[in-house]
C-alpha positions in Angstrom: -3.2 50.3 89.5 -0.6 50.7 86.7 0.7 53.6 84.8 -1.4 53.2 81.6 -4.6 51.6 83.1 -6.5 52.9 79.8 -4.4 49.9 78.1 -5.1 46.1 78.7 -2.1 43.6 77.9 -4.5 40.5 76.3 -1.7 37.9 75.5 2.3 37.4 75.9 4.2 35.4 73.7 7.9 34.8 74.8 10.5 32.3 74.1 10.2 29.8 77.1 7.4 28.5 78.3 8.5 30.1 81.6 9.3 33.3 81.0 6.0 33.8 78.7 4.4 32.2 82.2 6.0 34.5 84.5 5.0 37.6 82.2 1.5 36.9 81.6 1.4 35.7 86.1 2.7 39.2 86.2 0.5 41.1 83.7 -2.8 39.6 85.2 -2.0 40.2 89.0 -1.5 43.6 88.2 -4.4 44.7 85.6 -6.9 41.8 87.9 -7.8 40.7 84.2 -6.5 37.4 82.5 -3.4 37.9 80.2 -3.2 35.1 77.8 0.0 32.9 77.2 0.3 32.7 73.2 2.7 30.4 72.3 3.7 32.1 68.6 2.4 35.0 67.1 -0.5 33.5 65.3 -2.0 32.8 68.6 -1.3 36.0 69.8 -3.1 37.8 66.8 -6.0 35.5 67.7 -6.8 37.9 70.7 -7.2 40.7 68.3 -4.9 43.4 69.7 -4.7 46.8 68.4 -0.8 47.0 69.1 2.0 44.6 69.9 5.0 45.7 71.3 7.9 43.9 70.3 11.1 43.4 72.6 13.2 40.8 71.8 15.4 41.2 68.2 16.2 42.1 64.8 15.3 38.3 64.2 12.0 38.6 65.6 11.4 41.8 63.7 12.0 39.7 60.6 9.9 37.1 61.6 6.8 39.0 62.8 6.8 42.2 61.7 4.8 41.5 58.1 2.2 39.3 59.6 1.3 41.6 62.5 1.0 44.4 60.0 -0.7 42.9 57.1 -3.3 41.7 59.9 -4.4 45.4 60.7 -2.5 45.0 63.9 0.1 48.1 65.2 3.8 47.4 65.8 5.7 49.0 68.2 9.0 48.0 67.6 12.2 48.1 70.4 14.8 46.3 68.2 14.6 49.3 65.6 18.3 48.1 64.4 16.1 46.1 62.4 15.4 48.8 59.9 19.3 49.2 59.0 18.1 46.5 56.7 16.6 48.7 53.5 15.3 45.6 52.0 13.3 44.5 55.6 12.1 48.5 56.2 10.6 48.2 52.6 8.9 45.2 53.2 7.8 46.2 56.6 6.2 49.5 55.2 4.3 47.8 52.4 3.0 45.5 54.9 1.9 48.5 57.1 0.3 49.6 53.8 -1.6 47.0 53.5 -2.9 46.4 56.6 -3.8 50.3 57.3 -1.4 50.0 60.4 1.6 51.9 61.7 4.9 51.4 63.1 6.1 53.3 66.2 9.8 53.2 66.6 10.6 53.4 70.2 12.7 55.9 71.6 16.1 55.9 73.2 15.3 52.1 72.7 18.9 50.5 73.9 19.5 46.8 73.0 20.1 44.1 76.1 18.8 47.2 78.6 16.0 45.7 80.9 
């Protein structure tokens, strides 16, 4: 039905209780298979996904990106103005390091485009 059907979305984590409903309402209807609501990203690393995609700031970059990494989890990330910061790229390839995971940068990435 969707454009990468080899992919399943397992969880959503967002910053309201309603917008993480409405994604994961959205995400299920279309793939016919249950998208969990994870309501931080501990939960969400509980449904073991290869990649997370991350689309919401330079904040949440800072916030996330270490533990998603050091788990063995991939990070694609959207708010890449987050790696201005040479101390937060350094930390952010260690973790990928040590967690044998990689970063993907998307492209022509614009931020507050929907």
């Amino acid at each position: 039905k969707g454009m990468l059907s080899e992919y399943e979305f397992s969880g959503v984590c967002a910053r309201t209780k309603e917008k993480m409903s409405a994604a994961a309402e959205r995400i299920t209807k279309i793939q016919e298979k249950e998208c969990a609501c994870c309501h931080d990203i501990d939960e969400l690393l509980l449904q073991k996904p290869d990649i997370i995609v991350e689309m919401a700031s330079v904040a949440c970059v800072r916030d996330i990106a270490e533990k998603v990494l050091k788990a063995g989890c991939s990070l694609v990330l959207v708010s890449i103005g987050a790696l201005a910061d040479d101390e937060l790229k350094e930390r952010i390839s260690n973790a990928a390091r040590q967690g044998n995971a990689k970063v993907y940068i998307a492209s022509r990435a614009v931020g507050g485009c929907t």
